[in-house]
C-alpha positions as CSV (number, residue, x, y, z in Angstrom):
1,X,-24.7,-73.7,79.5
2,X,-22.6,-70.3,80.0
3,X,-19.0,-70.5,79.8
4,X,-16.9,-67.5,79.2
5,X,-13.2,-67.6,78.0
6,X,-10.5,-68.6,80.8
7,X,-9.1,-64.9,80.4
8,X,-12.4,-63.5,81.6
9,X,-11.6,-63.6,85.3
10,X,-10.4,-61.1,88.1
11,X,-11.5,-57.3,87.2
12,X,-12.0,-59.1,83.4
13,X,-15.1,-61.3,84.6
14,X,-18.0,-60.7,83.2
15,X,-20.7,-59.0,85.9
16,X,-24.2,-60.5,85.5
17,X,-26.3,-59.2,87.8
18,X,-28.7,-56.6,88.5
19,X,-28.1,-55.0,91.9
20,X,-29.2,-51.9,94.2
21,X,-27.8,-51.0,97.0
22,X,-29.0,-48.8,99.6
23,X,-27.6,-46.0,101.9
24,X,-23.7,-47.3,100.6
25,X,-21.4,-47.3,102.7
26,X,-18.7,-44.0,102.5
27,X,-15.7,-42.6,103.9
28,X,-15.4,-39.0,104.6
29,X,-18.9,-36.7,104.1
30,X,-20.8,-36.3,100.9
31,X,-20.9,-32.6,100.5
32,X,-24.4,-31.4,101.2
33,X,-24.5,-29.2,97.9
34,X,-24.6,-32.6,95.6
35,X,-28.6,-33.1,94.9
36,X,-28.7,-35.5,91.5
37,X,-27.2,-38.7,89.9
38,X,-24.0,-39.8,88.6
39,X,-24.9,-42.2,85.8
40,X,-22.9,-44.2,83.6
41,X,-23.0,-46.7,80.6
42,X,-20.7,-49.4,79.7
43,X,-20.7,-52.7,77.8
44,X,-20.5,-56.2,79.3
45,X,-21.1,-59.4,78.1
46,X,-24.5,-61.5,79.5
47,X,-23.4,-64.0,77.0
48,X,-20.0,-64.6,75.9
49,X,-19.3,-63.4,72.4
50,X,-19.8,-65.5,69.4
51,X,-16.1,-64.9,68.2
52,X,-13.2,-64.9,70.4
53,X,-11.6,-62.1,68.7
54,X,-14.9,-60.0,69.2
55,X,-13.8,-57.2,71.3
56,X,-15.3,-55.2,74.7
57,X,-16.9,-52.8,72.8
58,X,-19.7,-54.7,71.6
59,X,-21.1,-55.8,74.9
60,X,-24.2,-55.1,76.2
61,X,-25.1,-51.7,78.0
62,X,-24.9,-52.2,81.6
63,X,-26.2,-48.9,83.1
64,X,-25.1,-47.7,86.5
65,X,-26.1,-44.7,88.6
66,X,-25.2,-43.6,92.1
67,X,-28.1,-41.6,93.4
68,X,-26.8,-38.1,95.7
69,X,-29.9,-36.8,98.1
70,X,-29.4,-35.1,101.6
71,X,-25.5,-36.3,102.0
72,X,-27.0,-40.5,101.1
73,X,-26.2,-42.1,98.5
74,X,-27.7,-44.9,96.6
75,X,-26.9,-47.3,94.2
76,X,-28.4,-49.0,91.5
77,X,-27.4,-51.0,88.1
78,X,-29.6,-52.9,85.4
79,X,-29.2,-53.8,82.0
80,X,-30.3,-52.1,78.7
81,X,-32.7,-54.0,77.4
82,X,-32.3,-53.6,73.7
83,X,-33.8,-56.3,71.2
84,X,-30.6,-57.7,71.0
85,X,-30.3,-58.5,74.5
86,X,-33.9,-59.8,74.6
87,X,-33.2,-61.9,71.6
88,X,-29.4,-62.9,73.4
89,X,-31.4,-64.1,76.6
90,X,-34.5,-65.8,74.8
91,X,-32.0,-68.1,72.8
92,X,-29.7,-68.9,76.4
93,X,-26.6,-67.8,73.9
94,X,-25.5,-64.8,71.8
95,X,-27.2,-64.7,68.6
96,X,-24.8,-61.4,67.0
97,X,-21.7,-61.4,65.5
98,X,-18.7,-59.5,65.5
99,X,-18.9,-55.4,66.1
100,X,-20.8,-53.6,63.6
101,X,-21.1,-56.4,61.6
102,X,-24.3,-58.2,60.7
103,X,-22.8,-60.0,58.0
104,X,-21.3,-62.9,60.9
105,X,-25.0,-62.9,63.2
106,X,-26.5,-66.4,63.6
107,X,-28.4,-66.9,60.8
108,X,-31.9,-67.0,62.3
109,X,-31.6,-63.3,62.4
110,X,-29.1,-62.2,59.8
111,X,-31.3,-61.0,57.0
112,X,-33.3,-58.8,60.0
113,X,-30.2,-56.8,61.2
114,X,-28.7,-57.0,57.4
115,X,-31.6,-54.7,56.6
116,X,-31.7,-52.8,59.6
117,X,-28.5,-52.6,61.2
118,X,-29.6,-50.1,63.7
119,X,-31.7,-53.2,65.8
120,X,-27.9,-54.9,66.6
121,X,-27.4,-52.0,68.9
122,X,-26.6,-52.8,72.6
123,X,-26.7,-48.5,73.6
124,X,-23.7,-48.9,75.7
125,X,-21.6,-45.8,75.0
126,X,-22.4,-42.6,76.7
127,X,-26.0,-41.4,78.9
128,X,-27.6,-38.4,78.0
129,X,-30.1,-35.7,80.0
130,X,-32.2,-33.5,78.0
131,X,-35.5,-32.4,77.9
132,X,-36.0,-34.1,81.1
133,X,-35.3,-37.1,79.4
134,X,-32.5,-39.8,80.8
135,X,-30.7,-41.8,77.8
136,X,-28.2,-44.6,77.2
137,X,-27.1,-44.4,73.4
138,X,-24.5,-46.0,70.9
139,X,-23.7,-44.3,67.7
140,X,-25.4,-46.8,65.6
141,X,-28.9,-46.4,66.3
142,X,-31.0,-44.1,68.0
143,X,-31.3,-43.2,71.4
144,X,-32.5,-45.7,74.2
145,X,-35.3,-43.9,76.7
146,X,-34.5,-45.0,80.3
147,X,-36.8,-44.6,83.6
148,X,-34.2,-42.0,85.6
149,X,-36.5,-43.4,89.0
150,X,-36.0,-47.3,88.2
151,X,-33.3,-47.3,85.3
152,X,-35.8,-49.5,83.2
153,X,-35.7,-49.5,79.6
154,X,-38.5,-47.7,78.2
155,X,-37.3,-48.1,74.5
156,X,-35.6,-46.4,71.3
157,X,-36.3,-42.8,71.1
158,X,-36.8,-40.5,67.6
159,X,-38.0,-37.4,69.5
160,X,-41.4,-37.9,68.7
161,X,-41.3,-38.7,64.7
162,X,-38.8,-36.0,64.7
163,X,-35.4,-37.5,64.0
164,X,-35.2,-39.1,60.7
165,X,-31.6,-40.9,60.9
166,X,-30.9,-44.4,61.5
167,X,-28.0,-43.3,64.1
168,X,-27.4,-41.2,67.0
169,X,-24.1,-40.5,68.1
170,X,-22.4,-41.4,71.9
171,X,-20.9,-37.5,72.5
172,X,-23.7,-34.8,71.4
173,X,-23.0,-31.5,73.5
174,X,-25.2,-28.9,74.8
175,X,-24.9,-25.5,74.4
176,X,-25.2,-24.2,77.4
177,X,-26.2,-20.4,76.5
178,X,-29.1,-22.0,74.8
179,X,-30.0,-25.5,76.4
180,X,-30.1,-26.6,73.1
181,X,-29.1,-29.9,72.0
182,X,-26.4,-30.5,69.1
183,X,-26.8,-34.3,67.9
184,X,-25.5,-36.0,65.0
185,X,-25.4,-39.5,63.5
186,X,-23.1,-40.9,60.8
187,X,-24.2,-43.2,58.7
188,X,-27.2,-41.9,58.9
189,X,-28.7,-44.1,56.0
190,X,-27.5,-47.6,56.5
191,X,-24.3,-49.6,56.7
192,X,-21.8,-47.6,55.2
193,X,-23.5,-45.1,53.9
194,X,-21.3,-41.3,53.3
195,X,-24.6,-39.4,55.3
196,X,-23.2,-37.3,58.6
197,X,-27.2,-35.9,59.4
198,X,-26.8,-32.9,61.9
199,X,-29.5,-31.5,64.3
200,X,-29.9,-28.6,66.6
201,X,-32.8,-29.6,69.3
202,X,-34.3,-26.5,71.9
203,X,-35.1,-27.3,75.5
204,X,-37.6,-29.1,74.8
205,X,-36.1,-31.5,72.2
206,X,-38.1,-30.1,69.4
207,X,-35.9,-30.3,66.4
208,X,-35.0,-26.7,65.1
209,X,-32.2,-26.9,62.2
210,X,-31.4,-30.3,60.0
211,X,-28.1,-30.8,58.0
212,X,-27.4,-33.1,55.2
213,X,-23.5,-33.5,54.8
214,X,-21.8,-36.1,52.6
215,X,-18.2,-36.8,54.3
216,X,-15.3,-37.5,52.1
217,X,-14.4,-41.1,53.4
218,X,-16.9,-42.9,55.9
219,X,-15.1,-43.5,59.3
220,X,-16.1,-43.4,63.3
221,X,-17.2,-39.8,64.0
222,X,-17.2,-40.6,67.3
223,X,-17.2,-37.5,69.1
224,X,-17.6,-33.9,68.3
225,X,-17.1,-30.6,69.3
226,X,-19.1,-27.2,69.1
227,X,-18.3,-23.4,69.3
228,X,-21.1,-20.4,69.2
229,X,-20.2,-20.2,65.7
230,X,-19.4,-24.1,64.3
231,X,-19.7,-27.7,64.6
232,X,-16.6,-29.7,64.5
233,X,-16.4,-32.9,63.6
234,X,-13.0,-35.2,63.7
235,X,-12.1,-38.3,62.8
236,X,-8.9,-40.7,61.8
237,X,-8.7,-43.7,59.1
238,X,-10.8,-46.3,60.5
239,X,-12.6,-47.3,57.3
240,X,-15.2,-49.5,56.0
241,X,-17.3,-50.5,53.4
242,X,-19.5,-53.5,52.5
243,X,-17.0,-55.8,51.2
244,X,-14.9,-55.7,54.1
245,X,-18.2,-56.2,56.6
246,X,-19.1,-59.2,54.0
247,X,-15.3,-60.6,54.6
248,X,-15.9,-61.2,58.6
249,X,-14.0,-58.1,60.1
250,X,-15.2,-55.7,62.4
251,X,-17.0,-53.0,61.6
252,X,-13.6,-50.8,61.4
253,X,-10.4,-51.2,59.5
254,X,-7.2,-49.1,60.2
255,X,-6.1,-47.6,57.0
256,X,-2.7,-45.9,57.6
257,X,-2.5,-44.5,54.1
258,X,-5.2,-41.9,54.7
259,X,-4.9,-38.8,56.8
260,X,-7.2,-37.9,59.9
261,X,-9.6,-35.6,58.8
262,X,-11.7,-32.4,60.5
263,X,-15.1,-31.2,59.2
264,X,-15.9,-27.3,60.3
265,X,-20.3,-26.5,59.4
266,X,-21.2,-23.0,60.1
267,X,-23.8,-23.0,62.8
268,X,-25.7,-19.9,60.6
269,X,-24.9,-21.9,57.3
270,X,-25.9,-24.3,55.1
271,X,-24.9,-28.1,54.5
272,X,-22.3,-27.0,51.6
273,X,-20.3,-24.4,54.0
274,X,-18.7,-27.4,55.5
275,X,-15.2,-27.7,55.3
276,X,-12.7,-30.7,55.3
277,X,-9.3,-30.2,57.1
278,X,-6.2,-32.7,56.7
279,X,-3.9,-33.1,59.0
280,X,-1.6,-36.3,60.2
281,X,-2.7,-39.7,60.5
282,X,-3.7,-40.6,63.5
283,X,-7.2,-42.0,65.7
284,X,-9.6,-39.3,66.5
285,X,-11.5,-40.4,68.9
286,X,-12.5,-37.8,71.7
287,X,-12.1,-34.2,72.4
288,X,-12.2,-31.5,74.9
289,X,-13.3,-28.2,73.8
290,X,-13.5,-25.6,71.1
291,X,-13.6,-22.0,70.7
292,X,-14.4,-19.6,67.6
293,X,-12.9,-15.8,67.6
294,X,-13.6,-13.9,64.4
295,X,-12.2,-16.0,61.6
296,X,-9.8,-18.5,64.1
297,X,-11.5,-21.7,65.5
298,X,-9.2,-24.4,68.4
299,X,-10.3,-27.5,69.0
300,X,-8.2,-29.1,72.3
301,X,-8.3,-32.8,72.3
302,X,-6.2,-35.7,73.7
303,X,-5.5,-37.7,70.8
304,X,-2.9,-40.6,69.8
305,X,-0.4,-41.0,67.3
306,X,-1.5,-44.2,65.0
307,X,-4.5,-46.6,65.9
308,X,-6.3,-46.0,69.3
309,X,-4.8,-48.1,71.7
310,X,-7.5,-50.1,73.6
311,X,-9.2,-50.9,69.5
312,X,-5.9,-52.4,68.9
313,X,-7.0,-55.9,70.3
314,X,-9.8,-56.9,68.2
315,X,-9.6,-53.9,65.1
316,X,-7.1,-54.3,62.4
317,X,-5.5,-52.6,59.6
318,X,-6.3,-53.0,56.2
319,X,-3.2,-54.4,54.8
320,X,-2.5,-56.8,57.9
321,X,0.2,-55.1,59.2
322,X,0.2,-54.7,63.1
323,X,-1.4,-51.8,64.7
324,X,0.9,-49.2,67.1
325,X,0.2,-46.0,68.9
326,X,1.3,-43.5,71.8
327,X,-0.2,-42.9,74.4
328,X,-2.6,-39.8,74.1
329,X,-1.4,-36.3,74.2
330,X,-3.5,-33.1,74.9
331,X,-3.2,-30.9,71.5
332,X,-4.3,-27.8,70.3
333,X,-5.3,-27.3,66.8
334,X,-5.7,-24.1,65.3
335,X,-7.5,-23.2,62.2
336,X,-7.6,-20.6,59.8
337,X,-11.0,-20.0,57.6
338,X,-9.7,-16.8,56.3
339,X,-7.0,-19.2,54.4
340,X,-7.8,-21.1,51.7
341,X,-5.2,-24.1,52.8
342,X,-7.2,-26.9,54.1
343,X,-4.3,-28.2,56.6
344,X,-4.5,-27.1,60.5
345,X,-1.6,-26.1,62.8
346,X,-0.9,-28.3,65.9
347,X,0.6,-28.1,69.2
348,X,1.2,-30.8,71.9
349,X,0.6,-28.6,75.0
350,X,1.7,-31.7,77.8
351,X,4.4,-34.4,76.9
352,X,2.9,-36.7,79.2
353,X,0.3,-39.9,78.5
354,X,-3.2,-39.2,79.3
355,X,-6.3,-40.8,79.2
356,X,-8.2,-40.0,75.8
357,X,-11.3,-39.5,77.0
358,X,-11.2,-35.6,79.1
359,X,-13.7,-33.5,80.5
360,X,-14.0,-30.1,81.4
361,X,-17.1,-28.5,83.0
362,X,-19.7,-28.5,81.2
363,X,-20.5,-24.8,81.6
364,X,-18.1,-23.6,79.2
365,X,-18.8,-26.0,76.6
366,X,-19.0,-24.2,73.2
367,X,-17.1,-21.3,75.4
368,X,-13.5,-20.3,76.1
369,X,-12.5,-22.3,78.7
370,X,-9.2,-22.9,80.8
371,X,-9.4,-26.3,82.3
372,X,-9.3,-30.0,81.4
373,X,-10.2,-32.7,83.7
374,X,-8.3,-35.9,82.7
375,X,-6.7,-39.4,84.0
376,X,-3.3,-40.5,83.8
377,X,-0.5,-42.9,85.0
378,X,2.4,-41.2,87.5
379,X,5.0,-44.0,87.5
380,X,6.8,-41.8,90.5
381,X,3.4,-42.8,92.7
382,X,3.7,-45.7,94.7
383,X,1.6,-49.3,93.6
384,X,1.1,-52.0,96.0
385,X,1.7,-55.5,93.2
386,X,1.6,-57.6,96.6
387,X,-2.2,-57.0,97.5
388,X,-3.5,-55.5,93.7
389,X,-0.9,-57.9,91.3
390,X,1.1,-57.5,88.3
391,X,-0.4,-54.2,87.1
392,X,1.8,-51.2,87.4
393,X,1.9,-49.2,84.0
394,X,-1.0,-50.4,83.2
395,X,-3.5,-48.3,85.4
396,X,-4.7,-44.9,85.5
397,X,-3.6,-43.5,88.7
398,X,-4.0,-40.1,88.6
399,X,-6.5,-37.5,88.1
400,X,-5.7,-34.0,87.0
401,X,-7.0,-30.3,86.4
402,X,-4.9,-29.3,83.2
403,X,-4.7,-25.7,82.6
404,X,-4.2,-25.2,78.9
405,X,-3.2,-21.9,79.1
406,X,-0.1,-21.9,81.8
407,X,0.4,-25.9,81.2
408,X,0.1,-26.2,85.1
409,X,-0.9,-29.6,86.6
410,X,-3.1,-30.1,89.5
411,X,-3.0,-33.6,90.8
412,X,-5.2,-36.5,93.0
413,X,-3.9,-40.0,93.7
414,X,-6.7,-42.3,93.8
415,X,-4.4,-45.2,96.2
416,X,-1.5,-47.5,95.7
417,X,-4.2,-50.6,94.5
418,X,-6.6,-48.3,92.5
419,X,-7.1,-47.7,88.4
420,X,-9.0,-44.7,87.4
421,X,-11.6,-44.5,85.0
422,X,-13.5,-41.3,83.2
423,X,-13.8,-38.5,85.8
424,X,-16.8,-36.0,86.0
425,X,-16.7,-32.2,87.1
426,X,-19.9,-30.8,89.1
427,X,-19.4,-27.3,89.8
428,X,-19.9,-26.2,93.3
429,X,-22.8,-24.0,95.0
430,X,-25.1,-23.5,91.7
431,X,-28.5,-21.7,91.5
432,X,-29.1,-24.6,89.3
433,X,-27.7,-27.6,87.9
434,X,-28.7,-27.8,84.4
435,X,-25.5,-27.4,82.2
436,X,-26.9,-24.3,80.5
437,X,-27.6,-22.6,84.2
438,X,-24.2,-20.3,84.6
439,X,-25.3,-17.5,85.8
440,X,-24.4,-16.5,89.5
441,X,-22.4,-20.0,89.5
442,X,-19.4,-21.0,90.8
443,X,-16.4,-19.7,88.9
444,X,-14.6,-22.6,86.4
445,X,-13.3,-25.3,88.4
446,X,-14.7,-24.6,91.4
447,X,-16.4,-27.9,92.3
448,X,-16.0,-31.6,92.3
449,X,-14.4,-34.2,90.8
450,X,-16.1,-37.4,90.6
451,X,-15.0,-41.0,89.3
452,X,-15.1,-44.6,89.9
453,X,-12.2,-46.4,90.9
454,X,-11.2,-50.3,90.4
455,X,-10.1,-51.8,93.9
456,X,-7.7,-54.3,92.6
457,X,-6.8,-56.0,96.2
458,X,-10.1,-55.3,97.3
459,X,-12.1,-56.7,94.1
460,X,-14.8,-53.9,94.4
461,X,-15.3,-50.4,92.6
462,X,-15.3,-46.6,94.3
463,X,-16.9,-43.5,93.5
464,X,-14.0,-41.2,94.4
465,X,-15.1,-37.7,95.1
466,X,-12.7,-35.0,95.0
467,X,-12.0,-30.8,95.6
468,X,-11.4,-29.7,91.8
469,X,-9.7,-26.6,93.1
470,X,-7.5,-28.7,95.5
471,X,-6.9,-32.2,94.4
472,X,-3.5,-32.6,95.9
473,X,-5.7,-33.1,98.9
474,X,-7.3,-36.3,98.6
475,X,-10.8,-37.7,98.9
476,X,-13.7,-35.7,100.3
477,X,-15.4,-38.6,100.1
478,X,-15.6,-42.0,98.6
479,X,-18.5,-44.4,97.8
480,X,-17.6,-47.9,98.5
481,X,-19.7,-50.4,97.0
482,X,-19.0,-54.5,98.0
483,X,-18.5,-55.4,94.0
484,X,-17.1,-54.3,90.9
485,X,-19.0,-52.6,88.7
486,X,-18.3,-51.2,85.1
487,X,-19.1,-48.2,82.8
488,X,-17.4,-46.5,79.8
489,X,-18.8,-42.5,80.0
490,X,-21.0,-41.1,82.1
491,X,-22.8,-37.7,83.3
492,X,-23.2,-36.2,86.1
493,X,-27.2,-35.0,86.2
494,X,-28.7,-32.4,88.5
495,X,-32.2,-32.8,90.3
496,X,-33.2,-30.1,88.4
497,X,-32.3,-31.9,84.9
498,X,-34.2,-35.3,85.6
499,X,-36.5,-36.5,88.1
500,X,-35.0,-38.8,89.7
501,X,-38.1,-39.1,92.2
């Protein structure tokens, strides 16, 4: 019998179905230039977790995607059917343990995921076009291959013998001058292990370059960012290591004594060209953009001060003491490889909160760039605690077009009942909508801003869909689906990326 904790309820409960609905219901007009999919990952529990301190994050991937075709839209949901949810659902019960862990699994399978970590993955992170391909993916294992027409799990995916790590990260980028695809994996050996493997993949995901880098402590590389010229790769003290897995503790420790850390790799050079960076302690976890000129690479992010927020429930530090952090500010760090200092200079360039997790279009990734797309809370905006409860300051009102070089703010308010999640740029009037088609495109910003909404009063979830040059205006459209749904990234793919039949 299934019964989840009595503070899984509301927007918390767990959703555990499969659904598709067709021709959804929306407000305003679709704008007739949107041909493609808006697809998104998250995790959710089908069973409840084994420990009560187990945390969000290791759910399983729930996989979402609202299907745009001659101004209808469609929606459809199913799970990722990894071997762990297969196992999960022939047992009636969870059979895995605490995140990242295989040390606390039920016993039955311990000595399986002990040795192979990578099978304990629920691929519930981030989706992925390339190569025509559709994936759902988790940073500790590879890839998961889905059907783009049915969203059915076809299975993991090594690019055809190809790819020789055991993991594959959530956040690889495309360049989009090339169409090739940057991918890494930490831990690219096994539990623990120092190996960051790098990978540059052409349009047709055949593997071109490989990289063998040892890092200088093992942590969450959970994003990265590129440049013509480099790959960057950040990260803060979360730590690990096989005696603190074989303890019972998640996979990640906080270690406050350690300082955040930034690895630059030639893109022309070799796995010894890669540089380490220090720089103040505090969680890494996702960036914006970067940009290379001559000698000086930037790397914008929204990053906290101290532990990353949303962690803080079920991660801890190493010594016990509690974990604290800011809210996440958008920074600019600047670095030097003419100097032999391996320190970075920092900016914040907005004082207020923000969601960590930013977008910008994807055109300019690798590129000089103006914009960021990003969430936020305006306390000055109204919130309706009679019809949506006791939430104020706690949800993400706001989305915004940053413009990192005058600082100016650009801003759409979702509704006095609504919470924000990840937004989504689509640029407007393309020839194509591959992220490497630029040419003849609209200019940067010039699109649509996408996102799903939580409906607190309501109990259901919106697609929001919004003018990115003119988001003071409001909707253009919205998506209004008769449930909650759920996701933690997701992409917005082009008919000309994926067949979506």
């Amino acid at each position: 019998m299934v019964q989840f904790p009595k503070d899984a309820h509301g927007f918390n409960q767990p959703i555990r179905f499969e659904a598709d609905v067709y021709d959804c219901e929306v407000t305003g007009r679709i704008p007739a230039d949107l041909a493609g999919a808006y697809v998104k990952v998250g995790p959710m529990w089908y069973f409840p977790q084994m420990y009560p301190d187990d945390g969000a994050v290791n759910g399983d991937g729930y996989i979402t995607m609202f299907r745009f075709k001659n101004g209808v839209v469609d929606f459809k949901s199913r799970w990722v059917r990894t071997p762990r949810w297969e196992d999960d659902r022939n047992a009636h019960r969870q059979l895995y343990g605490k995140y990242r862990n295989p040390f606390t699994d039920h016993p039955s399978i311990q000595a399986q995921t002990i040795a192979k970590p990578y099978l304990r993955t629920t691929a519930n992170t981030h989706t992925l076009a390339h190569a025509g391909k559709l994936f759902a993916v988790k940073e500790d294992a590879h890839p998961y291959l889905m059907d783009p027409k049915t969203l059915g799990t076809i299975g993991p995916w090594d690019f055809n013998g190809q790819y020789d790590g055991q993991t594959f990260s959530a956040h690889n980028k495309i360049d989009p001058m090339s169409g090739e695809l940057l991918a890494y994996g930490y831990e690219a050996t096994g539990l623990c292990s120092p190996d960051l493997w790098v990978y540059t993949m052409d349009k047709g995901g055949r593997i071109q370059r490989r990289w063998r880098i040892k890092v200088p402590q093992v942590s969450m590389i959970h994003d990265m960012a590129a440049t013509q010229k480099h790959l960057i790769f950040p990260f803060g003290p979360y730590v690990t290591s096989l005696e603190w897995l074989k303890a019972g503790n998640p996979h990640w420790g906080w270690d406050e004594t350690r300082p955040s850390m930034i690895g630059i790799l030639p893109r022309d050079g070799d796995a010894t060209d890669v540089r380490w960076f220090k720089g103040k302690t505090r969680a890494m976890i996702h960036i914006i953009n970067a940009n290379s000129e001559g000698n000086i690479v930037t790397l914008y992010a929204a990053h906290v001060d101290g532990a990353f927020a949303p962690f803080n429930e079920y991660f801890k530090s190493v010594n016990g003491t509690p974990l604290t952090a800011s809210g996440a500010l958008i920074r600019k760090y600047t670095f030097d490889l003419s100097s032999r200092s391996d320190t970075y200079r920092e900016e914040v360039l907005w004082e207020t909160p923000v969601q960590d997790i930013s977008r910008i279009d994807t055109r300019f990734m690798t590129l000089p760039n103006r914009y960021a797309f990003t969430g936020y809370h305006d306390p000055a905006r109204p919130f309706d605690e009679h019809r949506a409860g006791n939430l104020r300051g706690r949800v993400s009102n706001c989305y915004c077009r940053f413009d990192l070089e005058t600082r100016a703010v650009n801003a759409y308010f979702a509704g006095d009942t609504h919470s924000l999640g990840e937004c989504c740029f689509i640029p407007r009037s393309r020839k194509g909508t591959s992220a490497f088609a630029r040419e003849g495109n609209a200019a940067e910003s010039d699109g649509y801003l996408i996102g799903v909404a939580d409906n607190f009063a309501e109990m259901r979830s919106e697609l929001v869909i919004a003018d990115a040059m003119n988001l003071e205006a409001g909707d253009v459209a919205r998506v209004i689906l008769p449930f909650r749904t759920t996701g933690l990234h997701g992409l917005w793919i082009g008919d000309d990326e994926v067949d979506f039949g």
